[in-house]
C-alpha positions as CSV (number, residue, x, y, z in Angstrom):
1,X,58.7,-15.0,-43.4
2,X,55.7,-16.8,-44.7
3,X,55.2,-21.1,-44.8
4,X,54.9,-20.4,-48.4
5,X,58.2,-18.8,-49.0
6,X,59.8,-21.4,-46.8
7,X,58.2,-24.0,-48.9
8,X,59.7,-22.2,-52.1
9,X,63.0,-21.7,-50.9
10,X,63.3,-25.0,-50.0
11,X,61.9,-26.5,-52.6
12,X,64.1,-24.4,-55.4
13,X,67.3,-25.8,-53.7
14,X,65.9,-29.5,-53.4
15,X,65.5,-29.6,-57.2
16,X,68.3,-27.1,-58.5
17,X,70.2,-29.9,-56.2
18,X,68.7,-33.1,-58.0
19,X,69.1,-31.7,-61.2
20,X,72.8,-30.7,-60.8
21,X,73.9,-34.0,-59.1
22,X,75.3,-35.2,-62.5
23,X,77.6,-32.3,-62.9
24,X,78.5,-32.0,-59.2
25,X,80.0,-35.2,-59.6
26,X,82.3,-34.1,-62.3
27,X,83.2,-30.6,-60.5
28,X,85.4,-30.2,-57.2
29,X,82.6,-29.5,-55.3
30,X,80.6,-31.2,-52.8
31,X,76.8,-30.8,-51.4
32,X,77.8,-29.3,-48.3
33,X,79.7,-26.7,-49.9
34,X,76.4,-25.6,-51.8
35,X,74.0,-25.7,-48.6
36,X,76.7,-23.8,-47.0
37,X,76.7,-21.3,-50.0
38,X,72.8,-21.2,-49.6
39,X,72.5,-20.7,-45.7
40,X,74.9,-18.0,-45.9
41,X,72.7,-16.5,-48.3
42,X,69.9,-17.1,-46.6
43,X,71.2,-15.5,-43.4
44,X,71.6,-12.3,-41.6
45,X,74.5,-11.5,-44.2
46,X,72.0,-11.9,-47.2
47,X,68.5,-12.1,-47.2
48,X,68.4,-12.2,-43.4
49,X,65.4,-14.7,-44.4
50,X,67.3,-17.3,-41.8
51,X,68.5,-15.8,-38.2
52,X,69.6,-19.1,-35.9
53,X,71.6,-17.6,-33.0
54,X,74.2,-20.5,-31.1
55,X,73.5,-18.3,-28.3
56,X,69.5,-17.9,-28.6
57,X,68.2,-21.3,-30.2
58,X,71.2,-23.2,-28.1
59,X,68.5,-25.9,-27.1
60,X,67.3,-26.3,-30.5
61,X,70.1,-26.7,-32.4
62,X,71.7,-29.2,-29.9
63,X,68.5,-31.3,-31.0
64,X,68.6,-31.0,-34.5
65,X,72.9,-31.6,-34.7
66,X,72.2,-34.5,-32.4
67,X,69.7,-36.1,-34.6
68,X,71.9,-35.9,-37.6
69,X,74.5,-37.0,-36.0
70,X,72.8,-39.7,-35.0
71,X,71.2,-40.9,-37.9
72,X,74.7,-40.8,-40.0
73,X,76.5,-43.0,-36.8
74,X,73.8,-45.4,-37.7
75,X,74.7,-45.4,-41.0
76,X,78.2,-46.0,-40.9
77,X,77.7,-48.7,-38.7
78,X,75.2,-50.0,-41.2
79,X,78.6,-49.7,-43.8
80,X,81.0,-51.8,-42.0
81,X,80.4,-55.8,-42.4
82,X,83.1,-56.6,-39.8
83,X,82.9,-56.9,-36.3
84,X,84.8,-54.6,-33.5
85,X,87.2,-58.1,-33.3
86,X,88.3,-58.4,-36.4
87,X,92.1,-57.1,-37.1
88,X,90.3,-54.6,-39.5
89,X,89.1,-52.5,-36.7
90,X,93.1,-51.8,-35.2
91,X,93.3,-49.0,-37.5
92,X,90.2,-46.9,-37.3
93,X,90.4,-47.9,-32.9
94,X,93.8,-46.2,-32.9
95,X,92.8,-43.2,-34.7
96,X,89.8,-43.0,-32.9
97,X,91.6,-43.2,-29.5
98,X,95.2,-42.4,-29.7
99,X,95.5,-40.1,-32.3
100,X,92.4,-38.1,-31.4
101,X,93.2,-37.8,-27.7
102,X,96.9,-36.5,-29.3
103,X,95.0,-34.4,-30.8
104,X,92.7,-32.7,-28.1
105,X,96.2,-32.7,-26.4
106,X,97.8,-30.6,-29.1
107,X,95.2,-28.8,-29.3
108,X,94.7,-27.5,-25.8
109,X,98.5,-26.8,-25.8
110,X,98.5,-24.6,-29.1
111,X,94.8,-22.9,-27.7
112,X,96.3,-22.1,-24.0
113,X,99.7,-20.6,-25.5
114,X,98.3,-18.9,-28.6
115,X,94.6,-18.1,-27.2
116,X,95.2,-17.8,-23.7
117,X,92.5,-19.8,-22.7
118,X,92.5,-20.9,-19.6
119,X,93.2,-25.0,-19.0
120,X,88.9,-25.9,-18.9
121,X,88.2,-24.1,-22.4
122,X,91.7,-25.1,-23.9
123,X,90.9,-29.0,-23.2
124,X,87.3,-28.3,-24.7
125,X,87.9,-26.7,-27.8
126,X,90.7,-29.7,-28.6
127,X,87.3,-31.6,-28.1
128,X,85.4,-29.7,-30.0
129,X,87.9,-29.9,-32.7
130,X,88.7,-33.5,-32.5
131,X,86.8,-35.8,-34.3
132,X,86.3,-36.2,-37.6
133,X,82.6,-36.0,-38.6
134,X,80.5,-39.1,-40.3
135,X,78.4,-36.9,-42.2
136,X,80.4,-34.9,-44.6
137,X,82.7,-38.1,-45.4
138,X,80.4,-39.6,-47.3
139,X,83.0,-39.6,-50.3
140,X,85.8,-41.1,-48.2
141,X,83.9,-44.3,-46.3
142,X,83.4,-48.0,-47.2
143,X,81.6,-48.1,-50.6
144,X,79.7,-51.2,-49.5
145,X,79.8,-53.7,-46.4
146,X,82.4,-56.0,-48.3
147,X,84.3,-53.1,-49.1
148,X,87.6,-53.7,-47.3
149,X,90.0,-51.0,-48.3
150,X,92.4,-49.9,-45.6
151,X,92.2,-46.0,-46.0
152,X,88.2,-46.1,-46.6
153,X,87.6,-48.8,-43.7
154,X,90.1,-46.4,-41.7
155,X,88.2,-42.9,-41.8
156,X,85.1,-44.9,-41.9
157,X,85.4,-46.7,-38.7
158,X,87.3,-43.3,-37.0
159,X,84.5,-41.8,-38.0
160,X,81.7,-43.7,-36.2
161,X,83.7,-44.2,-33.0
162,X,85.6,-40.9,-32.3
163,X,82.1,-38.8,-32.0
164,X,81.5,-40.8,-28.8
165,X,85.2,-40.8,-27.9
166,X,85.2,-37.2,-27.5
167,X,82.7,-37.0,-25.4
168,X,84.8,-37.5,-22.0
169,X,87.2,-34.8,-23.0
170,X,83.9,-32.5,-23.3
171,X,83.2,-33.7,-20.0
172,X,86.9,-32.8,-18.5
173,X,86.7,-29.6,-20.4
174,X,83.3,-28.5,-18.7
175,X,84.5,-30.2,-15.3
176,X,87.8,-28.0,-15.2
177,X,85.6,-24.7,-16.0
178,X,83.5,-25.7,-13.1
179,X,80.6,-27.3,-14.7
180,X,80.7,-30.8,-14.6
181,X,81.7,-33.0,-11.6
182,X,85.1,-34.7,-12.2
183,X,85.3,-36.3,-8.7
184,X,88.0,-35.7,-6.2
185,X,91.4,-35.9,-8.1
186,X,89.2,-37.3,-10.9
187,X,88.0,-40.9,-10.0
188,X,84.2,-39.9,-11.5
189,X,85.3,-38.7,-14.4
190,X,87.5,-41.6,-14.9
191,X,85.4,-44.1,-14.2
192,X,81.6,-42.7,-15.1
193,X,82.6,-40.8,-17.9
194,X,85.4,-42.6,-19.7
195,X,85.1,-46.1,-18.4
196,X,81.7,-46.9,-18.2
197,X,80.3,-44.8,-20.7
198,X,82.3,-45.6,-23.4
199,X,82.2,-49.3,-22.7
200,X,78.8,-49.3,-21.5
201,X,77.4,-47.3,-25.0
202,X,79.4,-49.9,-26.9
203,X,77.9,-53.2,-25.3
204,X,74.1,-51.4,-25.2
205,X,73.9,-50.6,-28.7
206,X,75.6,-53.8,-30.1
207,X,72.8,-56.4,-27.8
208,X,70.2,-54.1,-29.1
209,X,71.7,-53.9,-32.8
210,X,72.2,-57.9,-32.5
211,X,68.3,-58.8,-30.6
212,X,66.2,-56.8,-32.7
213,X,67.8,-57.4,-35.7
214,X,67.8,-61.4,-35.0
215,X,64.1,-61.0,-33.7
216,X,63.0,-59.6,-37.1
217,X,64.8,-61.9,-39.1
218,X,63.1,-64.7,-36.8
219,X,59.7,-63.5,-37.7
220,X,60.2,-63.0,-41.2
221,X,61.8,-66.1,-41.7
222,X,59.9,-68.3,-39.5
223,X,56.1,-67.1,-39.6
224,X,56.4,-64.2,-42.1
225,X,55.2,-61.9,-39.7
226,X,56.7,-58.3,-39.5
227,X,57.5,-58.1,-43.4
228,X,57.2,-54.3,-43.5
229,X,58.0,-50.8,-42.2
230,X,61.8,-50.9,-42.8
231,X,61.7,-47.4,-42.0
232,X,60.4,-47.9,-38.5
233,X,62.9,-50.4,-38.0
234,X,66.1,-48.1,-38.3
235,X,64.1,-45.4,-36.4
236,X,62.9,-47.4,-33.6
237,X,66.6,-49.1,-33.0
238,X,68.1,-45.7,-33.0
239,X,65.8,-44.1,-30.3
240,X,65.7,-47.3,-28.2
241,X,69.7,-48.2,-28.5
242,X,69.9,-44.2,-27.9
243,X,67.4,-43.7,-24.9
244,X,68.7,-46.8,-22.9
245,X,72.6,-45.9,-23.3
246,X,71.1,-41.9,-21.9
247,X,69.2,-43.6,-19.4
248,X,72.2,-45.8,-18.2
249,X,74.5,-43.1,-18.4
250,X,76.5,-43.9,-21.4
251,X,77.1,-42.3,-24.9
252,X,74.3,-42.4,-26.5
253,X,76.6,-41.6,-30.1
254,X,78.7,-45.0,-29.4
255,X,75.7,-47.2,-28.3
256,X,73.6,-45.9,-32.2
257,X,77.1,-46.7,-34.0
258,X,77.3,-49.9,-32.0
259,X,73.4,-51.2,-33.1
260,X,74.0,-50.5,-36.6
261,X,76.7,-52.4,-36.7
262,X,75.6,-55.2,-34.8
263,X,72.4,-54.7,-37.4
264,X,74.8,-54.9,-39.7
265,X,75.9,-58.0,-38.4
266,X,72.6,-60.3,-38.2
267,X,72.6,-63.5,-40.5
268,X,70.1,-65.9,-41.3
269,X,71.3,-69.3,-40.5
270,X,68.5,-70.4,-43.3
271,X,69.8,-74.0,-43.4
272,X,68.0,-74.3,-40.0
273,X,65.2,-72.6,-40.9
274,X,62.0,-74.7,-41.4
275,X,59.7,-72.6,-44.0
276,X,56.0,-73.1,-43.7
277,X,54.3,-72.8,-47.7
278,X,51.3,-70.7,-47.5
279,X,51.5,-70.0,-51.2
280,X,51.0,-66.5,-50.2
281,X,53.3,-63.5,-51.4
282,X,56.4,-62.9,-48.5
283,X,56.1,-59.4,-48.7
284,X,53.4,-56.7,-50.3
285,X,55.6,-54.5,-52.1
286,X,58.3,-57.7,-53.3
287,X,58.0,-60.2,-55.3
288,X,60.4,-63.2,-54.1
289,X,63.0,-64.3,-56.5
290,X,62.0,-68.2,-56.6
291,X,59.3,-68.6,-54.7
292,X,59.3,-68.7,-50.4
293,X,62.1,-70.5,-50.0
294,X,64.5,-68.1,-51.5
295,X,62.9,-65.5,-50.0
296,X,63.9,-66.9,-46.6
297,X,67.1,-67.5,-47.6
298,X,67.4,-63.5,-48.2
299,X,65.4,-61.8,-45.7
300,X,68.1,-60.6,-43.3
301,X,69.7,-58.9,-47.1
302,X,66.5,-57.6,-47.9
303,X,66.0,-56.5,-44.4
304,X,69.4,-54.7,-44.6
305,X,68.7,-53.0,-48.2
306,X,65.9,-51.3,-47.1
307,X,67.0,-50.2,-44.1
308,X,70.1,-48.8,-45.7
309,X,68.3,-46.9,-48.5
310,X,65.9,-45.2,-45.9
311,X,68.6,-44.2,-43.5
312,X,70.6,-42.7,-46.4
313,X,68.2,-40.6,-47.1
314,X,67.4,-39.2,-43.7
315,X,70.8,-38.8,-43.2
316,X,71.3,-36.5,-46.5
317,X,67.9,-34.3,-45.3
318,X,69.6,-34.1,-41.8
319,X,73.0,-32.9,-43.8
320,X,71.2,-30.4,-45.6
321,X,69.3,-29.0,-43.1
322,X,72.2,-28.5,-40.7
323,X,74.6,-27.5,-43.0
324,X,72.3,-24.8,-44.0
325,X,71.9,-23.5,-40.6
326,X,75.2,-23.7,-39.8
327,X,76.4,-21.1,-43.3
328,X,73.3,-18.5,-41.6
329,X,75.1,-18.6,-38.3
330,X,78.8,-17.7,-40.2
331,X,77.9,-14.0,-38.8
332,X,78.9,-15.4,-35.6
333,X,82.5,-16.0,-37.0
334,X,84.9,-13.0,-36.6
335,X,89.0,-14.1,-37.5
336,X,91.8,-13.0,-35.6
337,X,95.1,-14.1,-36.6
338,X,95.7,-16.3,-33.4
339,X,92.9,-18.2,-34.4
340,X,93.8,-18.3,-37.8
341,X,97.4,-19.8,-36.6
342,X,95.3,-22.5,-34.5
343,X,93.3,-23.5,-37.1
344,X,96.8,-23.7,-39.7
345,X,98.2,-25.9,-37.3
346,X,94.9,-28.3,-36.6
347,X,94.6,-29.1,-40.4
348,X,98.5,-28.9,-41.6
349,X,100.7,-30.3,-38.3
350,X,98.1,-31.5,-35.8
351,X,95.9,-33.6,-37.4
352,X,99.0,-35.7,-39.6
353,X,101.2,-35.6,-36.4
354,X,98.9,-37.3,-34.8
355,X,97.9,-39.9,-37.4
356,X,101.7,-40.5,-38.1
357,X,102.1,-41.4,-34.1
358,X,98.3,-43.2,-33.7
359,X,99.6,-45.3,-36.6
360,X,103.3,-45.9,-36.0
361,X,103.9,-49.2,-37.4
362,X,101.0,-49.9,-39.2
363,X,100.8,-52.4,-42.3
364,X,99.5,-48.8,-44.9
365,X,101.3,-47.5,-47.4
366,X,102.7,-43.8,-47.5
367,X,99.6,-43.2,-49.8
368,X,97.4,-44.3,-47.4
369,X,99.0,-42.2,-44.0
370,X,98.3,-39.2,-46.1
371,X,95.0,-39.4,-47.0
372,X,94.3,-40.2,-43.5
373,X,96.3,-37.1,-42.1
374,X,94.3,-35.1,-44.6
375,X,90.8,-36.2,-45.0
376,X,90.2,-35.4,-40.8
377,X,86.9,-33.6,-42.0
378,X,85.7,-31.5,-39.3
379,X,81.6,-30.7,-39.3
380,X,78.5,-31.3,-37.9
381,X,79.7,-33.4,-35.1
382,X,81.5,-30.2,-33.2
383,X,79.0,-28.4,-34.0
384,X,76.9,-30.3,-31.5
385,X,79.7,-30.7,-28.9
386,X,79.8,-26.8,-29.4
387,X,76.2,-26.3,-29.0
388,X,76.4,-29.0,-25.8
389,X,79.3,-26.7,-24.0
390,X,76.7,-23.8,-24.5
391,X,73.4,-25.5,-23.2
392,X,75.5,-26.6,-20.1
393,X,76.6,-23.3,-18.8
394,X,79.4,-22.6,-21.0
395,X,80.0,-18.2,-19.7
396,X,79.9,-16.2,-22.5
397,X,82.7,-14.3,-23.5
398,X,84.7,-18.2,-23.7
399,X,81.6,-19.2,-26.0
400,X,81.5,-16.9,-28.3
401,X,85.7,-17.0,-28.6
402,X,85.1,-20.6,-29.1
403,X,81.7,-20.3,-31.1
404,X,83.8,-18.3,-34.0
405,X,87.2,-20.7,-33.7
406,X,84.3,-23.6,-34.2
407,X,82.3,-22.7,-37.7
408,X,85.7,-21.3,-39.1
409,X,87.0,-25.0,-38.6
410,X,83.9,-26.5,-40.4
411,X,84.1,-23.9,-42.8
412,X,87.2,-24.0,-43.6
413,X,86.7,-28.0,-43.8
414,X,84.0,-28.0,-46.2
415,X,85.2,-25.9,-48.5
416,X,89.0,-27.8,-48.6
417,X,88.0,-31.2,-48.5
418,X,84.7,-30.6,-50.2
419,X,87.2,-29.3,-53.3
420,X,89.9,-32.3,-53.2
421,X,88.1,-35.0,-52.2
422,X,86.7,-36.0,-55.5
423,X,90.9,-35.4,-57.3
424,X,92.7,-36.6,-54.8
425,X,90.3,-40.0,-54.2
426,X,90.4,-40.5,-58.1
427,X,94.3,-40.1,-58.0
428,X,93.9,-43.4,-55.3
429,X,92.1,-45.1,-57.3
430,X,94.1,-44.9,-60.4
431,X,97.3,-45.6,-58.6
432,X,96.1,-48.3,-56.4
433,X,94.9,-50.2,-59.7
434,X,98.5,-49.3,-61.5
435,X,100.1,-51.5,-58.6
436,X,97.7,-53.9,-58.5
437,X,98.5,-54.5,-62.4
């Protein structure tokens, strides 16, 4: 397979997919139903053109999931315009702890009796299976950082948080199979890899999120220095918020959710800001909307646009490039009618029974609790923690049991949510405006 042929592959789907955004938008379908519709094609089951193996490229593949995982946590923490103490954040924090650990509980139970996996690879494919992923929910998150709607804020913020909160049941998972040190009766696992971790990745991110971004807005503000290169902005906060949470031994998913929202966060206090009047244009590529002065008054908003813009975009060339992958490894997906059972119960009984406990006695209405049960869109996020189980020793005949249970779930994901998401979010609309009238 030739660069050049790669280069025309890739370039016919980039433009078929420009030029039939409009009328994807008006059909039940999403983008990741198409890539996954192309990498199938592309794959050992069509044009064989595309042969990834979960078992052969395991080191790869971690990388590139990780990366778009990344880049998407970064974003939604980039959507939300409310900090982790605001009364907001009760919702999307119980989903993203209670009813997801519910879940890896249910889970394990159904997997153990159904399966018979033993108790390590039970507890890790409920991880696996868990959380909900940030980058195919695009349709169902925050439509801007005022945007303050219960069920959008809800799978939004679950969204960003519960891809780091599965990480310590991965970690008991691979530490009952043997693989991981859990400590004796537990203590290490408790307090390294749920404790700390989680805490730890949380408070990294958000200093890092809060300094930088403040330290820019400074600059620009002050001395209208460091007026360009958005791009390396979101980049460079993402590896250092990421590479210092690693480093320090906490989730490096939590700590890039965490900076994006603190990012998120940073406001010029331009009452107190003194501007010096060179006379000279603030920035090469802008033109200030009345004169310095104003353009002070906006830099941490114009800081924020751009940022946005250019992580949105990585974010949808990460989606596309993983998704494809993932439809040229559906080979590796053989049904049986156990796992077909498991995977009927995770979307139909386990995912709403657990939102209906997580959220027992929460101010939504009925609407609402549905939409949440339903939209738990499974994706690129397991894939990694799939991928992760594999790199670290994961023996063979449990990976590839859990490998096929794994892309059936996403698969199956894409395709349902991917078809009502666009109906069902209309149907919200329309009645939440009738009873607003």
């Amino acid at each position: 397979m030739t660069f050049a042929i790669w280069s025309l592959l890739i370039g016919v789907l980039l433009i078929v997919m420009v030029l039939s955004a409009t009328l994807l938008k008006r059909l039940p379908l999403s983008t990741a139903m198409i890539y996954l519709a192309a990498g199938f094609i592309l794959g050992p089951a069509g044009w064989a053109v595309l042969t990834p193996s979960p078992f052969v490229h395991t080191a790869i593949l971690e990388r590139v999931t990780e990366v778009a995982v990344l880049l998407s946590l970064f974003s939604v923490g980039l959507k939300l315009g409310l900090p982790l103490s605001n009364w907001h954040w009760l919702l999307p924090l119980r989903l993203a702890f209670l009813s997801m650990t519910l879940t890896v509980a249910l889970v394990a139970v159904v997997a153990a009796w159904v399966l018979g996996l033993p108790l390590g690879a039970a507890v890790l494919l409920g991880a696996i299976l868990a959380p909900t992923d940030p980058v195919l929910a695009s349709a169902v998150q925050v439509e801007s950082s005022g945007d303050r709607d219960r069920l959008r804020f809800s799978l939004t913020g679950e969204g960003g948080l519960n891809d780091g909160t599965a990480f310590p049941f991965v970690m008991l998972g691979l530490g009952l199979l043997g693989l991981h040190d859990l400590g004796a009766g537990g203590w290490r696992w408790l307090v390294a890899d749920v404790v700390w971790a989680t805490i730890g990745g949380l408070i990294i991110g958000g200093t890092l999120g809060a300094l930088i971004g403040r330290l820019v807005v400074y600059l620009r503000s002050r001395h209208q220095e460091s007026i360009s290169l958005d791009e390396f902005l979101a980049l460079g906060l993402i590896a250092i918020a990421y590479g210092v949470a690693v480093i320090s031994h906490t989730y490096g998913f939590l700590a890039v959710f965490a900076a994006g929202l603190a990012l998120q966060r940073v406001k010029e206090q331009s009452r107190n800001i003194n501007v010096i009047h060179t006379g000279d244009a603030p920035h090469p590529d802008r033109e200030p909307l009345n004169g310095l002065s104003d353009y002070a008054d906006n830099t941490s908003a114009y800081m924020m646009q751009a940022v946005r813009g250019f992580n949105g975009q990585m974010e949808r060339i990460g989606e596309l490039a993983v998704v494809l992958v993932i439809g040229a490894m559906l080979t590796f997906t053989h049904f049986s009618i156990n796992a077909a059972w498991l995977l009927a119960l995770l979307f139909l009984v386990i995912r709403p029974a657990s939102v209906w406990l997580g959220l027992l006695g929460a101010p939504i209405s009925r609407d609402q609790r549905f939409m949440i049960a339903w939209f738990g869109i499974r994706g690129i996020g397991s894939i990694y923690y799939l991928l992760y189980a594999i790199h670290h020793g994961l023996p063979s005949a449990l990976a590839e049991q859990i490998v096929s249970i794994t892309f059936a779930a996403v698969t199956i994901s894409i395709i349902l949510h991917g078809i009502s998401v666009r109906p069902v979010m209309h149907l919200y609309r329309k009645r939440k405006l009738d009873q607003d009238v």
